[in-house]
C-alpha positions as CSV (number, residue, x, y, z in Angstrom):
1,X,-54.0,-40.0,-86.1
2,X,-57.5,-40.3,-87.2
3,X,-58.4,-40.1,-83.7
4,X,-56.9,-37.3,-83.3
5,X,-58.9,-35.6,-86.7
6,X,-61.9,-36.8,-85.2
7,X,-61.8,-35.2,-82.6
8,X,-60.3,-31.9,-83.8
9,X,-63.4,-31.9,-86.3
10,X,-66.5,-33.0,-84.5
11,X,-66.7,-29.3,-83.1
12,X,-67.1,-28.2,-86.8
13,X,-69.6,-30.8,-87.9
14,X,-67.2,-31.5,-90.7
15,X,-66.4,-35.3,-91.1
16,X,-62.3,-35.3,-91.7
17,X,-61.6,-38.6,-92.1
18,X,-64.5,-38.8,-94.8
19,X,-63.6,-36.0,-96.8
20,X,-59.4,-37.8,-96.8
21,X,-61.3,-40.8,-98.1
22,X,-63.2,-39.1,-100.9
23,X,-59.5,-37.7,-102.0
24,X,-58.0,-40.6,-102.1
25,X,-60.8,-42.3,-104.0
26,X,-60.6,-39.9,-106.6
27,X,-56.9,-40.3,-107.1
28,X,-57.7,-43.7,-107.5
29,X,-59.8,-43.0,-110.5
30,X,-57.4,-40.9,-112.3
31,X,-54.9,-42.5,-115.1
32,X,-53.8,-39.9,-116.9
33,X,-54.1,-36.1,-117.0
34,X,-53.7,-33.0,-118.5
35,X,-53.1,-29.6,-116.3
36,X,-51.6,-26.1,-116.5
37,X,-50.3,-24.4,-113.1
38,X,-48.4,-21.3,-112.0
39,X,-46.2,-22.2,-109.1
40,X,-44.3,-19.6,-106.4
41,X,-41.3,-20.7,-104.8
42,X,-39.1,-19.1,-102.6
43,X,-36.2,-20.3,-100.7
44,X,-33.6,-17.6,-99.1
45,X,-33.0,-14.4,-101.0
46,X,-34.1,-16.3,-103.9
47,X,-37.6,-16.8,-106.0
48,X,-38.8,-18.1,-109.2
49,X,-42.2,-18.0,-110.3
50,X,-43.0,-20.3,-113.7
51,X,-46.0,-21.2,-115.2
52,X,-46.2,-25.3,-116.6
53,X,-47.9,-27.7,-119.0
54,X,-48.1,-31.1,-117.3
55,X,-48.6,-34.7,-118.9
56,X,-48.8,-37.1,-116.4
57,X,-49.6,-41.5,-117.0
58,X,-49.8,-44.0,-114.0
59,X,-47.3,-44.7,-112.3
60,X,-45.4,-41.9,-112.5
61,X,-44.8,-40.7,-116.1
62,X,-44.4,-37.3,-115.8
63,X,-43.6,-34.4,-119.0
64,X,-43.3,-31.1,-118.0
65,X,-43.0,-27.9,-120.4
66,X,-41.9,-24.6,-119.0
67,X,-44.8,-21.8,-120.5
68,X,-43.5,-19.0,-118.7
69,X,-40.8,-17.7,-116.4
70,X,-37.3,-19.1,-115.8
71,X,-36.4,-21.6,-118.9
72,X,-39.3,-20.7,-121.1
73,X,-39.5,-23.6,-123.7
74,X,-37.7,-25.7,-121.5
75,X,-39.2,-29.4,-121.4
76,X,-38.4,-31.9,-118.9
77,X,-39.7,-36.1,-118.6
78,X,-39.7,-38.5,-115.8
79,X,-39.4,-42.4,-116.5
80,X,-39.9,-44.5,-113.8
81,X,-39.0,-47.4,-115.6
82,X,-35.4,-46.5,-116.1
83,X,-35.8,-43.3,-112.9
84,X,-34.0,-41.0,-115.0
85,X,-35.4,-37.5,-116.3
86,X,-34.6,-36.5,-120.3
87,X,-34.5,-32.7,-120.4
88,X,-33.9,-29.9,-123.2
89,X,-33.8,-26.5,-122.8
90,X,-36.1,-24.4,-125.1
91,X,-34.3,-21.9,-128.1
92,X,-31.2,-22.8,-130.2
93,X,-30.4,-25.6,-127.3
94,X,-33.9,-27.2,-128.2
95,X,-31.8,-30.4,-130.4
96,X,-29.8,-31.3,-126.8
97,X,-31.7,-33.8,-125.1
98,X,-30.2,-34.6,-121.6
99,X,-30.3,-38.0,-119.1
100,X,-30.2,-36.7,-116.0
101,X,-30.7,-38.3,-111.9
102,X,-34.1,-36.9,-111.0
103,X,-32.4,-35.2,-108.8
104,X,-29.6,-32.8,-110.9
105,X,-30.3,-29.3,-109.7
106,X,-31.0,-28.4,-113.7
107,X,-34.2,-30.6,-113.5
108,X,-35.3,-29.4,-109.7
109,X,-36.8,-26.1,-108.6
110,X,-35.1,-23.8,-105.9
111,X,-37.3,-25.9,-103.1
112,X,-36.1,-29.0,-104.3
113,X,-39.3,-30.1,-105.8
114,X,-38.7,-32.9,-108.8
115,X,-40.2,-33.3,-112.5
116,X,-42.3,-36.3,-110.7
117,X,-43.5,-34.1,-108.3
118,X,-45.0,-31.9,-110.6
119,X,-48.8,-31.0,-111.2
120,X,-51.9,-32.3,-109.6
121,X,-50.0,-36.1,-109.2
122,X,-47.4,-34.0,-106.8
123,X,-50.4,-33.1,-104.8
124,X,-52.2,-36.2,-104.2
125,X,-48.9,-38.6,-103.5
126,X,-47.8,-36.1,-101.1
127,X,-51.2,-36.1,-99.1
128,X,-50.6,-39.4,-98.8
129,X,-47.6,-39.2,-97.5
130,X,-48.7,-36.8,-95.0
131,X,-51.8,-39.6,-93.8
132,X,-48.9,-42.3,-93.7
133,X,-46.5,-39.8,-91.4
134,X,-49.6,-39.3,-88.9
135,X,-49.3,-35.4,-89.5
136,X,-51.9,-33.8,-88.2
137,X,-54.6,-32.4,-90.4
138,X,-57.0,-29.1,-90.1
139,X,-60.2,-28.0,-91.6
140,X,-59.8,-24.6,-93.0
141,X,-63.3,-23.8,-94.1
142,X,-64.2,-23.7,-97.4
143,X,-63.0,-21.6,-100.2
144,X,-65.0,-19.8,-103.5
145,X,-62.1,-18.1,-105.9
146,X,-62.0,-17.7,-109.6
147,X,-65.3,-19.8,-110.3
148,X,-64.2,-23.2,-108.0
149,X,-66.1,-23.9,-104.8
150,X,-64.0,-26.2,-102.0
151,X,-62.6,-26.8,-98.9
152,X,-59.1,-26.1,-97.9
153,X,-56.7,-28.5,-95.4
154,X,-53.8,-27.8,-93.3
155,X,-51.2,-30.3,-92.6
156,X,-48.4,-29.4,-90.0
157,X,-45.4,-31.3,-91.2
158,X,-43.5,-32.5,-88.4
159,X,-40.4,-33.7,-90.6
160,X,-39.8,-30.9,-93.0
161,X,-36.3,-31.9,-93.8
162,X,-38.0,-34.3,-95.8
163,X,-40.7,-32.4,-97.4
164,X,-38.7,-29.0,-98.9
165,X,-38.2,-27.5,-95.6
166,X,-42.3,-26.8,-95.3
167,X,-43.5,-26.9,-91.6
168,X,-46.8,-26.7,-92.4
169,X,-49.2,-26.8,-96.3
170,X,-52.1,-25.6,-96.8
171,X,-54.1,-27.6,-99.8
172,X,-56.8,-26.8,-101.4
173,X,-59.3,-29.3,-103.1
174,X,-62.6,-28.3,-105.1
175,X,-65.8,-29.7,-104.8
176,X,-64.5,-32.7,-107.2
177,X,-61.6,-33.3,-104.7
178,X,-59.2,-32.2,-107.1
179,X,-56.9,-30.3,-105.9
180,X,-56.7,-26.4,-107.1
181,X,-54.4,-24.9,-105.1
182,X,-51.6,-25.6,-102.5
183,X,-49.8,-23.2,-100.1
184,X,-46.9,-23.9,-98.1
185,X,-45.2,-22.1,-94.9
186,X,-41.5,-22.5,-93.5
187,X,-40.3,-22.5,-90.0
188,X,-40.7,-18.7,-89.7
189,X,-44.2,-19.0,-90.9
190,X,-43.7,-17.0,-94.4
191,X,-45.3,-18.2,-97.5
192,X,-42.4,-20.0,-99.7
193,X,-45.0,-22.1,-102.2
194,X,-47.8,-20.9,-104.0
195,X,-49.0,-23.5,-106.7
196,X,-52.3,-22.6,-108.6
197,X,-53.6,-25.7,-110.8
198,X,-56.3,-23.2,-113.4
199,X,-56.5,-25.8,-115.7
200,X,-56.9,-29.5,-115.6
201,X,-58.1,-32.3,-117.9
202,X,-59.2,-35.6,-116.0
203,X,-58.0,-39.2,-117.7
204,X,-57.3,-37.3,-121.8
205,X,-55.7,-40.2,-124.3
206,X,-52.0,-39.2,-124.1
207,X,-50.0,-40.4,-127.1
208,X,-47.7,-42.9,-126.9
209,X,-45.0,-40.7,-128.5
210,X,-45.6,-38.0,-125.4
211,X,-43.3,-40.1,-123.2
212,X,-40.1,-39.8,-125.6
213,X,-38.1,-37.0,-125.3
């Protein structure tokens, strides 16, 4: 694999397999973290566009809270002590706290995506995933929108049964190499994820009382 970057780079005079490195050492530094994102999914005749309030703690504590869109006031947790999700829907329902499989259809979104896979965190463990499949990775160019200067990175995704039916994502990482946006494509080549990360808070205190639900 990193052969095959290497050479698919050195025309660009852009060092690939330098740049992955710097992305997964910053992942490496982060602990916790704070974010808000607008995601687009797609998937048939169906769409759903909601905007989020992460909380996320090494290894995988993950709280969600919907802001906007379907479930507004919604709130969602994942434990991976016990791998279960504790959900409540927002409004009068707000006092019925769920346990739920990570993977009930009330705590996944139409793509299949879970609470864990949620913000910035969903990002980064899923690039890596990509480097351990071999998939083969593309510099974009860079990218300059909304005040955030980076570079952008195709993967084609040779095994999309595994990864929400996406033959090929599209991720974007700033200057920091956090990411700020991602984009993903189905078999037919039309857009069916859009995720925009506008706001995010690098290793916050968390309290202890976030992760009960």
């Amino acid at each position: 694999m990193l052969k095959t970057i290497f050479l698919i780079f050195s025309q660009t005079q852009f060092n690939l397999e330098e740049y992955i490195s710097k992305i997964k050492e910053k992942w490496e530094t982060i602990n916790t973290y704070e974010c808000e994102y607008t995601t687009f999914q797609k998937k048939g005749d169906k769409s759903e566009k909601v905007t989020y309030l992460v909380y996320f703690k090494k290894p995988l504590w993950t709280r969600i809270k919907v802001f906007e869109g379907k479930n507004k006031g919604s709130e969602a947790m994942y434990n991976p002590e016990k791998n279960v999700v504790r959900g409540r829907k927002g409004g009068l329902l707000k006092g019925v706290v769920l346990t739920l499989k990570p993977d009930d259809k009330r705590v996944t979104s139409i793509l299949g995506f879970k609470t864990y896979d949620a913000g910035i965190s969903g990002i980064y463990i899923r690039f890596r995933k990509y480097l351990e499949e071999g998939f083969e990775m593309e510099y974009l160019g860079d990218f300059e929108e909304n005040g955030f200067k980076g570079k952008k990175i195709k993967i084609k995704i040779t095994k999309p049964e595994k990864y929400f039916s996406l033959k090929e994502e599209i991720m974007w990482f700033k200057e920091d190499y956090v990411p700020y946006k991602t984009e993903g494509f189905d078999e037919k080549g039309e857009k069916v994820l859009d995720a925009t990360f506008y706001k995010v808070e690098l290793n916050p205190q968390i309290p202890e009382n976030m992760w009960e639900l």
